[in-house]
C-alpha positions as CSV (number, residue, x, y, z in Angstrom):
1,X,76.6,-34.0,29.0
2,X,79.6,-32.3,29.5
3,X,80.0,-28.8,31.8
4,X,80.9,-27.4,28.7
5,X,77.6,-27.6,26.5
6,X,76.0,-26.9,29.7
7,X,77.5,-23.8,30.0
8,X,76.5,-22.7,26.9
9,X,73.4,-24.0,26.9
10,X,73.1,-21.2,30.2
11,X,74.6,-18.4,28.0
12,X,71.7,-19.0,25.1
13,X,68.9,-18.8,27.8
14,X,70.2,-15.5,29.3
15,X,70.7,-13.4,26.3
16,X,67.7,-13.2,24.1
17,X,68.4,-14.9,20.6
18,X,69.1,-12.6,17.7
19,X,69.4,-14.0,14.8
20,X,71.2,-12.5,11.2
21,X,71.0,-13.2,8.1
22,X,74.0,-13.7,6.3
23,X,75.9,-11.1,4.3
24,X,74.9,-10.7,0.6
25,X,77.7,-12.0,-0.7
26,X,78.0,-15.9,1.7
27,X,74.1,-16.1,1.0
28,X,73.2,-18.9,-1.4
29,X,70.1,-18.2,-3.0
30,X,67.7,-20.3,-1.7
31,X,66.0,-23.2,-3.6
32,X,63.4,-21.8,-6.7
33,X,61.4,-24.2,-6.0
34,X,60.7,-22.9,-2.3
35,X,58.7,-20.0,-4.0
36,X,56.9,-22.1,-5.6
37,X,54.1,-23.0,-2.8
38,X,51.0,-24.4,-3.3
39,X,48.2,-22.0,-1.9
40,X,46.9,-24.5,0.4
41,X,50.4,-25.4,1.6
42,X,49.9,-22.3,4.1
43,X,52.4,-23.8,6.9
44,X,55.3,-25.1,4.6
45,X,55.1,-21.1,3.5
46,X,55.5,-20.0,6.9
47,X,58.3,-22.5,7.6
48,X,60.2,-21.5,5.0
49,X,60.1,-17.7,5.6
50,X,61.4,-18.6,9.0
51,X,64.5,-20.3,7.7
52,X,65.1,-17.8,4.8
53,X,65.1,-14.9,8.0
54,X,67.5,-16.7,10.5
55,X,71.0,-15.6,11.1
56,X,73.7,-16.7,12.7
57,X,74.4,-15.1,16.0
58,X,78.4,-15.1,14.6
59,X,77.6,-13.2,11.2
60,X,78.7,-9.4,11.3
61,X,75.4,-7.2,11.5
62,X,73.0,-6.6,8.8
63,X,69.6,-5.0,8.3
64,X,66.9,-7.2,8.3
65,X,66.0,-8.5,4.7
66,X,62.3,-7.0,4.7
67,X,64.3,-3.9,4.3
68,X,66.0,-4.7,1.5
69,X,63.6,-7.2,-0.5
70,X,61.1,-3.9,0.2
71,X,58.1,-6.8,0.7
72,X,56.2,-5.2,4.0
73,X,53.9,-7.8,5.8
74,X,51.0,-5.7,7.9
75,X,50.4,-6.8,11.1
76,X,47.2,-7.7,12.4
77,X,45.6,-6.8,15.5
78,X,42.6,-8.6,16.9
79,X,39.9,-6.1,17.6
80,X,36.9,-7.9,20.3
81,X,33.6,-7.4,18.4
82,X,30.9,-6.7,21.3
83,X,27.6,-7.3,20.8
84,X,25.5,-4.1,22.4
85,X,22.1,-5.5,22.0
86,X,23.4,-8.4,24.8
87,X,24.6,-5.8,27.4
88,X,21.2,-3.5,27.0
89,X,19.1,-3.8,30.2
90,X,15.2,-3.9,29.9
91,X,13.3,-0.4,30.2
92,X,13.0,1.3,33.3
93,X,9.8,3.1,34.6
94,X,9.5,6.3,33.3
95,X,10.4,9.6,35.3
96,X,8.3,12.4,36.8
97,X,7.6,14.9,34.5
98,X,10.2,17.7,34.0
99,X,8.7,21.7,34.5
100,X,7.4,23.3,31.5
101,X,9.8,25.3,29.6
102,X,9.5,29.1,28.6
103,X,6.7,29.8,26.0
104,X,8.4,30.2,22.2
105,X,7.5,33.4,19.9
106,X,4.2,33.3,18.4
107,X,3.9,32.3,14.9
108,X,2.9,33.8,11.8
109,X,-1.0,33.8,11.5
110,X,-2.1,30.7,9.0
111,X,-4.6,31.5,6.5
112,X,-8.3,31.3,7.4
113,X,-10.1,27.8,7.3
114,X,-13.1,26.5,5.5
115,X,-16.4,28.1,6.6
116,X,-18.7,25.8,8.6
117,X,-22.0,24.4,8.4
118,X,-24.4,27.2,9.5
119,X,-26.0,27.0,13.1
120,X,-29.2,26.2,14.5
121,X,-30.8,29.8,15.5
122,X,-30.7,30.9,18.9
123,X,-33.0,31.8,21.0
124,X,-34.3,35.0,21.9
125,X,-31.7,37.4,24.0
126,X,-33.1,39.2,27.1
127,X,-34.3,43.1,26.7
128,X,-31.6,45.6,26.4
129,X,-32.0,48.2,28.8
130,X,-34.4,51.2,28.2
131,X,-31.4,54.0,28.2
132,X,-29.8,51.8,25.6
133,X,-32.1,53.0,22.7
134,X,-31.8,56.0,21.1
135,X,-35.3,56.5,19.4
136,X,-38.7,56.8,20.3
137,X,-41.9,57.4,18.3
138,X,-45.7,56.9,18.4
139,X,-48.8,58.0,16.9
140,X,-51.9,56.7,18.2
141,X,-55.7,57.0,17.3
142,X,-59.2,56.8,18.9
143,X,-62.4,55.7,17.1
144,X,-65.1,56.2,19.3
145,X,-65.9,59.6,20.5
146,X,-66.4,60.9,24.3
147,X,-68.6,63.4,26.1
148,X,-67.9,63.6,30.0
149,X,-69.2,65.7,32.8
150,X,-66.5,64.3,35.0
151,X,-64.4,66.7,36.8
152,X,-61.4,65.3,34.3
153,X,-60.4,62.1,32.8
154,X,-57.3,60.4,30.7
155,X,-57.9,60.3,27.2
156,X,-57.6,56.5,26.1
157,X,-56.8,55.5,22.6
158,X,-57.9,52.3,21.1
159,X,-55.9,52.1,17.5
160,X,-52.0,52.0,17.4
161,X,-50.5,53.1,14.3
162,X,-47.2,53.5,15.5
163,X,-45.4,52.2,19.0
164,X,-41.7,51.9,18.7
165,X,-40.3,50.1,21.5
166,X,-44.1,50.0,23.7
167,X,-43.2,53.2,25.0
168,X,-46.9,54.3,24.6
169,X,-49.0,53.0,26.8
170,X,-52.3,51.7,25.5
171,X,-53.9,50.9,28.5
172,X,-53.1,54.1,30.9
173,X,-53.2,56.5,27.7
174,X,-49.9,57.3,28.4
175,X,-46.5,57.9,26.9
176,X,-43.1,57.1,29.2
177,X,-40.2,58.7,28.4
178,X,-37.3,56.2,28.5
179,X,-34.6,58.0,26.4
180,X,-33.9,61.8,27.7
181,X,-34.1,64.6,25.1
182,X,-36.2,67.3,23.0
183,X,-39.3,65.5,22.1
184,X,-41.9,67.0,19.4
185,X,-46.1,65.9,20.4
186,X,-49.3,67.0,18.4
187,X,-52.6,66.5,19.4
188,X,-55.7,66.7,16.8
189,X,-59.4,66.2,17.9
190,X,-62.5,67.1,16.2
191,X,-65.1,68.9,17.7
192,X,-68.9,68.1,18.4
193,X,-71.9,70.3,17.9
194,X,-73.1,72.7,20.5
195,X,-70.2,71.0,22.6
196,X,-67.7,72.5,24.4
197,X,-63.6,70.8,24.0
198,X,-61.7,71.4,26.0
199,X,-58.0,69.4,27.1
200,X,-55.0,70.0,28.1
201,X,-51.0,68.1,27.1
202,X,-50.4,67.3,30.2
203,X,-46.3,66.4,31.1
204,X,-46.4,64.3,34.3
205,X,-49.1,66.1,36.5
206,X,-48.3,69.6,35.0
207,X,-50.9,71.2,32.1
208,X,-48.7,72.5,29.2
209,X,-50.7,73.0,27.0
210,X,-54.4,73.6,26.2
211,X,-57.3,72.5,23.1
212,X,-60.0,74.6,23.3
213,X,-63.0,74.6,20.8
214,X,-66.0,76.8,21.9
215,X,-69.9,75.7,21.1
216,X,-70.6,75.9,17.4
217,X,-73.4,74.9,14.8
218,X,-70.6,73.0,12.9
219,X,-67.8,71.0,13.7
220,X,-64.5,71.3,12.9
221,X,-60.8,70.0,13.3
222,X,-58.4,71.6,15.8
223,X,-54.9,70.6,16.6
224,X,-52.2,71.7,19.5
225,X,-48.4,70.7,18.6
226,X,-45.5,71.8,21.1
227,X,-42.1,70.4,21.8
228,X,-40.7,69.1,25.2
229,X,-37.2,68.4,26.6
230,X,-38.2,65.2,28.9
231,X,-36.4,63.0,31.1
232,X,-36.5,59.7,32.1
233,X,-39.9,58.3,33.4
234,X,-41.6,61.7,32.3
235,X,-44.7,61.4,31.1
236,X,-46.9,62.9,29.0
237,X,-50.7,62.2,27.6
238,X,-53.5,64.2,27.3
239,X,-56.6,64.7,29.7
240,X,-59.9,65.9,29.7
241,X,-61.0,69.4,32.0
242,X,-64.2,69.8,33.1
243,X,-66.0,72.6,32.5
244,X,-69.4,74.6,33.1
245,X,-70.5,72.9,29.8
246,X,-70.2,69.3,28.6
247,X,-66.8,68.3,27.2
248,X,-67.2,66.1,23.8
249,X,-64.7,65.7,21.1
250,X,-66.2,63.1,18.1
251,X,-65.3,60.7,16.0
252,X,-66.9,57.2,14.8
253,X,-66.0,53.6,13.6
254,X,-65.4,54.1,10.0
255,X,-63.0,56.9,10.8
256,X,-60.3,58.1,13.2
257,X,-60.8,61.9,14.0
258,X,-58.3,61.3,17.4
259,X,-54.8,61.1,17.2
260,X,-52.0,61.7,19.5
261,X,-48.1,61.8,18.1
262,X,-44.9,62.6,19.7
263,X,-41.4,61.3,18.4
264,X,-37.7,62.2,19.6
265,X,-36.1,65.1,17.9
266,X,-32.6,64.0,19.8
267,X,-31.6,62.6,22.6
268,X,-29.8,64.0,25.7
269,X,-26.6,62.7,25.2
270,X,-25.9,64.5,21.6
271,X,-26.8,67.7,23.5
C-alpha cells in the first residue's frame, strides 16, 4: 500500500464521516423498482434507505432529505419492563399496636330497635324503708268482750279490717308510727250492763284521752275520736283503767261492737 492511501486512510478515521446527499439537480432518481419491496424483505428496505441517504463528503451542503421528502421515522426507545411481584419480599411480623387516637363527635341517635321477648319475673325486692311511705291507715276490731279487775290492761284486737303497711300491731294492741304527721284515731266500744267502762287513748305512756260509760240498766254505744301530730316510733293504743267497779265493755262472735281506727291526715314533710 502506498504512504499515500495510508494517509488518507488516517484522515477518514480522525474526522467523523458526514455524509451528503447530492444536490437536487446531480441526483438521479433512484430505481422504481427499489420502492417496490416486498414486506418480508425487511433488510433489503433498510439497505436501500442507507444508500438513498449517503453523500459524498465533496458535495456542497444540503439539508438532510427527511426534511425535504417530509417522511418522519419515530424513534424508538427500549423501556425495561420490571416485574414487581418478583422483587416483593414475604410479610413481616406485625408491629405493636399504635395509641388510640382522639374520640370522634357522637352521632346522630338511630331509631329505636325491635322490642324484645318479655322477661322471666324477678324476684321480690327487699323492704323500702319505713320513712319512705307516705300513708298509713288501720281499723281494727274485737269480737269477744272483756271484764277486768286488773289495775289496767292493753286492749287486744283479734279482727283486721284494715292494716296498710303492718303498722298495727296485732299482737301488742298497738299502732307504731313510722311516717311523722297529724294523725286522726276513733275509738268505739259498747257498754255492758251494771258495768262500769272506762279507758283511756293512750300516746306512748301518756293518757289523752278518756271513754267513760257509767253503770246502766241498758247498754249502749259510746265513741272518743281526737287527732294527734305523732312522730316516729310514737305509739298509740288504747288501755283499760281500773276502777272501784269492774271494767267491761261487750261484744260477741256474730258481731264486732270494738273497733279502733286511726289513718294519716298528712305527713310531716308537707307541713
Amino acid at each position: 500500500m502506498t504512504p499515500a492511501c495510508v494517509w488518507a486512510l488516517l484522515l477518514l478515521w480522525a474526522r467523523p464521516l458526514d455524509f451528503y446527499r447530492a444536490p437536487y439537480e446531480e441526483r438521479k432518481d433512484p430505481d422504481p423498482s427499489w420502492d417496490q419491496v416486498h414486506p418480508r424483505d425487511y433488510h433489503q428496505d433498510d439497505r436501500r434507505r442507507e444508500v438513498r441517504e449517503c453523500r459524498r463528503c465533496c458535495d456542497p451542503g444540503e439539508e438532510p432529505a427527511s426534511q425535504h421528502s417530509g417522511q418522519h421515522y419515530p424513534q424508538y426507545h427500549v423501556v425495561p419492563q420490571i416485574n414487581i411481584t418478583l422483587l416483593k419480599g414475604e410479610k413481616g411480623d406485625s408491629g405493636e399496636r399504635g395509641p388510640y387516637g382522639k374520640s370522634g363527635r357522637g352521632g346522630q341517635m338511630g331509631p329505636p330497635g325491635p322490642g324484645g321477648l318479655k322477661g322471666s319475673k324477678g324476684s321480690m325486692g327487699l323492704p323500702g324503708e319505713p320513712c319512705k311511705s307516705y300513708f298509713a291507715a288501720f281499723s281494727v276490731a274485737r269480737k269477744k268482750g272483756l271484764q277486768s279487775n286488773d289495775y289496767y290492761q292493753t286492749l287486744v284486737f283479734d279482727t283486721e279490717l284494715v292494716n296498710l303497711y303492718g303498722h298495727f300491731n296485732m299482737f301488742t294492741g298497738k299502732f307504731y308510727c313510722y311516717v311523722p304527721g297529724i294523725y286522726y284515731f276513733s275509738l268505739n266500744v259498747h257498754t255492758w250492763n251494771q258495768k262500769e267502762t272506762y279507758l283511756h287513748v293512750m300516746q306512748n305512756e301518756r293518757e289523752v284521752v278518756i271513754l267513760y260509760a257509767q253503770p246502766s240498766d241498758r247498754s249502749i254505744m259510746q265513741s272518743q275520736s281526737l287527732m294527734l301530730e305523732l312522730e316516729t316510733n310514737d305509739q298509740v293504743w288504747v288501755r283499760l283503767f281500773k276502777g272501784e267497779r269492774e271494767n267491761a265493755i261487750f261484744s260477741d262472735e256474730f258481731d264486732s261492737y270494738i273497733t279502733f281506727n286511726g289513718h294519716l291526715i298528712k305527713p310531716k314533710s308537707e307541713l
